[in-house]
TORMARVO-374626 format. One line per 3 residues: their letters; for each residue x, y, z of C-alpha. Coordinates in nm, 4 decimals, padded with zeros to 6 digits. Layout:
N
a) X Y Z  ... .
//
This chain:
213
xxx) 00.2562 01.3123 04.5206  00.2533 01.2132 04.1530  00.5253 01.1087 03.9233 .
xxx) 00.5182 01.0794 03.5361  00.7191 00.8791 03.3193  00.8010 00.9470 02.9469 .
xxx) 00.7169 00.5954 02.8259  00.3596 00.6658 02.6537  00.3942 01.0377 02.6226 .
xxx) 00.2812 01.1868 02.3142  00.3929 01.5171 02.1158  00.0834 01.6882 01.9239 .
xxx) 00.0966 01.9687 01.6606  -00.2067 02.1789 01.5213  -00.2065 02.4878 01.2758 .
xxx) -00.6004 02.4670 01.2940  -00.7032 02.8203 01.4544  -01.0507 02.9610 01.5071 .
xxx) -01.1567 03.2641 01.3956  -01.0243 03.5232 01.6564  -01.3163 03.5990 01.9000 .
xxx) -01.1994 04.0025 02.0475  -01.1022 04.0236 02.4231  -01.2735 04.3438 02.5279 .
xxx) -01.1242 04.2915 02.8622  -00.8844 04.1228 03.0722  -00.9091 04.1051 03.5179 .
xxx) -00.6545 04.1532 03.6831  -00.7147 03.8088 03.9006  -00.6138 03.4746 03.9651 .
xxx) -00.6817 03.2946 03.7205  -00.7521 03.5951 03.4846  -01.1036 03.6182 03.3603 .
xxx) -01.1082 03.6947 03.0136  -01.4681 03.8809 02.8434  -01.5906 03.8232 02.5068 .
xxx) -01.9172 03.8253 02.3797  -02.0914 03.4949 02.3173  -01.7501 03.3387 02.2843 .
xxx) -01.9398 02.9924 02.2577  -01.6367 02.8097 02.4340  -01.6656 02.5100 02.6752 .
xxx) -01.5226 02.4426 02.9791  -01.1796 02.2345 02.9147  -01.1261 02.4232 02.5313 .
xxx) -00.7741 02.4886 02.4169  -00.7314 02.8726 02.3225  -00.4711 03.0800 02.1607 .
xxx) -00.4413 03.4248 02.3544  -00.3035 03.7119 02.2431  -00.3174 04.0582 02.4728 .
xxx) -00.1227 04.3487 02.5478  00.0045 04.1682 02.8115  00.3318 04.0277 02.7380 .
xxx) 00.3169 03.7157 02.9674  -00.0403 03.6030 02.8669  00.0274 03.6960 02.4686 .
xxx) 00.0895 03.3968 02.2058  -00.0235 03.1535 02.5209  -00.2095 02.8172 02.4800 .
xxx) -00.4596 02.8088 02.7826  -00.7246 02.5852 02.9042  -01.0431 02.7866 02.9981 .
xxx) -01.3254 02.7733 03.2448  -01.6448 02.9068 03.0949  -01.7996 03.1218 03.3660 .
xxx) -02.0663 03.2651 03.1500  -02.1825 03.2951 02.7696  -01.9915 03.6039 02.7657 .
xxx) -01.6886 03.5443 02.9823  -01.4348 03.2548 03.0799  -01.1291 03.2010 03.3030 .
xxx) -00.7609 03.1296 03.2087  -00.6421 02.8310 03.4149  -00.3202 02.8625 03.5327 .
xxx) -00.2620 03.2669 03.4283  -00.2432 03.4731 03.7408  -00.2702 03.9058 03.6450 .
xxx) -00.2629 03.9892 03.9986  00.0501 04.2627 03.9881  -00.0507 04.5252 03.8126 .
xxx) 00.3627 04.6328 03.7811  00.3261 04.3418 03.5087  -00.0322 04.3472 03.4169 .
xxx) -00.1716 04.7072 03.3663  -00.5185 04.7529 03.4369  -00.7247 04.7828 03.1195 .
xxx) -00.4220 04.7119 02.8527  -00.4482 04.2696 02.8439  -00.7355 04.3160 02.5840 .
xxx) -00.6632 04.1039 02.2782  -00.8099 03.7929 02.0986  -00.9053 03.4496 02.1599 .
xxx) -00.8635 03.1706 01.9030  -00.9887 02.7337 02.0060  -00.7347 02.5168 01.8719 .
xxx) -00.8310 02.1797 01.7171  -00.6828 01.8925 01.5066  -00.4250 01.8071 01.6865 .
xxx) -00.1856 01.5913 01.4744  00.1057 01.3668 01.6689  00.4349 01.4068 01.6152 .
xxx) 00.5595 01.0891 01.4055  00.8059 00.8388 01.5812  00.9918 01.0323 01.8525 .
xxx) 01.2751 00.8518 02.0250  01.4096 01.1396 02.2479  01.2597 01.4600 02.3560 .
xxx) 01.4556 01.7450 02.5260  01.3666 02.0849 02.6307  01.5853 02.3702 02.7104 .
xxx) 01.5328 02.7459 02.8269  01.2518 02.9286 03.0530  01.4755 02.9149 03.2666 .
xxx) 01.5234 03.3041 03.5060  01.7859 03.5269 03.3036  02.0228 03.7582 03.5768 .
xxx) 02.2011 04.0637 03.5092  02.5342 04.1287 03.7485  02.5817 04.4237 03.8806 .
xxx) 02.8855 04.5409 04.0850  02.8480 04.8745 04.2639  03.1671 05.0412 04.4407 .
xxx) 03.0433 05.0648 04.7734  02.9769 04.6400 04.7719  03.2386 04.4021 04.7875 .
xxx) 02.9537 04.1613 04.7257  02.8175 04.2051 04.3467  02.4876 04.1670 04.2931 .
xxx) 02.2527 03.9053 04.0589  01.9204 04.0678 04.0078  01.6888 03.8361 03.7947 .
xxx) 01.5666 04.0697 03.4948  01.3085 03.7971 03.2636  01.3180 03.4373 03.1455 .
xxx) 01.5532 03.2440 02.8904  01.3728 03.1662 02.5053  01.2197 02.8175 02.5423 .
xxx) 01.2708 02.5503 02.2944  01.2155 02.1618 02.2390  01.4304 01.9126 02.0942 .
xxx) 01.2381 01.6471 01.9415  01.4432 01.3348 01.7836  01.2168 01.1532 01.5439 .
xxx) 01.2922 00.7492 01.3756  01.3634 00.8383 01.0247  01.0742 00.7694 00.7448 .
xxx) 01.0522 01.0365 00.4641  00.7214 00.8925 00.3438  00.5425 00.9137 00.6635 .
xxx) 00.2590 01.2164 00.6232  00.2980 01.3656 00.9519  00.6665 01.4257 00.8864 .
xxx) 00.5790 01.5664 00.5542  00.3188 01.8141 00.7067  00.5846 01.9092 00.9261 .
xxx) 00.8547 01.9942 00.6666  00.5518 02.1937 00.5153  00.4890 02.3915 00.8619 .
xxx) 00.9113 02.4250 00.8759  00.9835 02.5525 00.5159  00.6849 02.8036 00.5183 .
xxx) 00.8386 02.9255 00.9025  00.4881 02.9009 00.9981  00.3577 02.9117 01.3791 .
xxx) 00.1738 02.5717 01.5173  00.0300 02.5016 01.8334  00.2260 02.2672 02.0315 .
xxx) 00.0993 01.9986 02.3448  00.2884 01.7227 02.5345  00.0459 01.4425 02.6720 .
xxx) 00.2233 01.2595 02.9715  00.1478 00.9691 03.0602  -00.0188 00.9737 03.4009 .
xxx) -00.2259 01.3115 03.2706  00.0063 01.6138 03.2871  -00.0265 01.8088 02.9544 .
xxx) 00.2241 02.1140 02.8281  00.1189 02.3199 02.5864  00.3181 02.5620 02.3587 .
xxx) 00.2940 02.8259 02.0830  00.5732 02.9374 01.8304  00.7613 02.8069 01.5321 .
xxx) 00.8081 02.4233 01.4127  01.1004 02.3532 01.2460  01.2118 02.0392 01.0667 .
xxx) 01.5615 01.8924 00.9159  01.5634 01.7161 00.6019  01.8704 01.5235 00.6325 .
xxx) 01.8907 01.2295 00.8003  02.1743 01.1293 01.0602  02.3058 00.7757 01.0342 .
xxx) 02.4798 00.5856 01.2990  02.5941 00.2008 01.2696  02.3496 -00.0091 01.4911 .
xxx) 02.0956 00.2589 01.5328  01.7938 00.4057 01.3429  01.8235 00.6747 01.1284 .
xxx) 01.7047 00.9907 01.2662  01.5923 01.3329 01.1921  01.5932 01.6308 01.4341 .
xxx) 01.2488 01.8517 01.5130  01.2769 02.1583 01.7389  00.9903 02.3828 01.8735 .
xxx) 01.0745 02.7551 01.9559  00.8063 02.8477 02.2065  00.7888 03.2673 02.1412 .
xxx) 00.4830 03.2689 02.3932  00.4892 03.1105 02.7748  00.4587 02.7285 02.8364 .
xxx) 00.1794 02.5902 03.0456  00.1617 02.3043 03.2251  -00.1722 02.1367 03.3790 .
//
């Protein structure tokens, strides 16, 4: 059994992408093995996938190189071909670097991913029904110690006002990692409360799944 604590933890961002490597295929397999011509990836690399899969597109993955021209995606399981259509989770690959930390968080909060139902109530049931039909949007609430002149921050307000998309990764102390894909978004105004820091609020809208290792 392991347990993690947040004390230590640290929130990452990068907008530093690759150029996209094509996906010429996709296995249907646990994990999925991905294959792409002299990808040049190593074992442990942090990729962007996108695919005509819906639950393996806008992903961050860790990969297992199996050979120069193919490598595995931990965690990413294509087995049910209802989901995963043989021959349509081709797409692109992109390693994600320069990972920059997240300035001063106090509190971090997540919310969503959670399974969305639909009820249904047919005549001949007294008993309705509450048949699971996808997943919640997943977000992160990030509150961040105040400092309008720290660079980070200011990146971030860059990333937020240009509604660009940024990687996203969660270091826990203790070694378990999320990682994240979607947009960053920033507030400029500060909220002040006597006997406390001044804070700012961050959130993270994940439009891709969330992986944890």
């Amino acid at each position: 059994m392991a347990l993690y604590f947040p004390e230590g933890s640290s929130q990452q961002f990068s907008q530093t992408f690759a150029s996209a490597k094509n996906i010429t295929a996709l296995s249907n397999a646990n994990p999925a093995v991905a294959t792409s011509v002299a990808h040049g990836y190593t074992t442990g690399d942090e990729i962007l996938i996108t695919s005509g899969w819906e639950d393996v597109t806008d992903t961050v993955v860790k990969i297992t190189v199996l050979t120069a021209d193919t490598f595995s995606l931990t965690g990413i399981d294509t087995t049910n071909t209802g989901f995963y259509p043989v021959g349509t989770g081709t797409g692109t690959a992109q390693k994600i670097s320069g990972w920059t930390a997240i300035p001063q968080v106090l509190t971090i909060s997540g919310s969503g991913g959670d399974a969305r139902f639909t009820d249904v109530q047919l005549l001949a049931r007294r008993n309705s029904l509450r048949i699971p039909t996808g997943f919640n949007a997943t977000s992160i609430t990030l509150s961040l110690a105040h400092d309008p002149n720290q660079a980070n921050y200011q990146t971030m307000l860059g990333i937020s006002r240009n509604l660009s998309k940024v990687a996203f990764k969660q270091v826990i102390s203790g070694g378990a990692v999320t990682y994240g894909y979607g947009y960053l978004n920033v507030s400029e105004m500060p909220k002040l409360n006597s006997n406390q820091v001044n804070t700012v609020d961050a959130a993270m809208t994940v439009i891709g799944r969330s992986l944890t290792y």
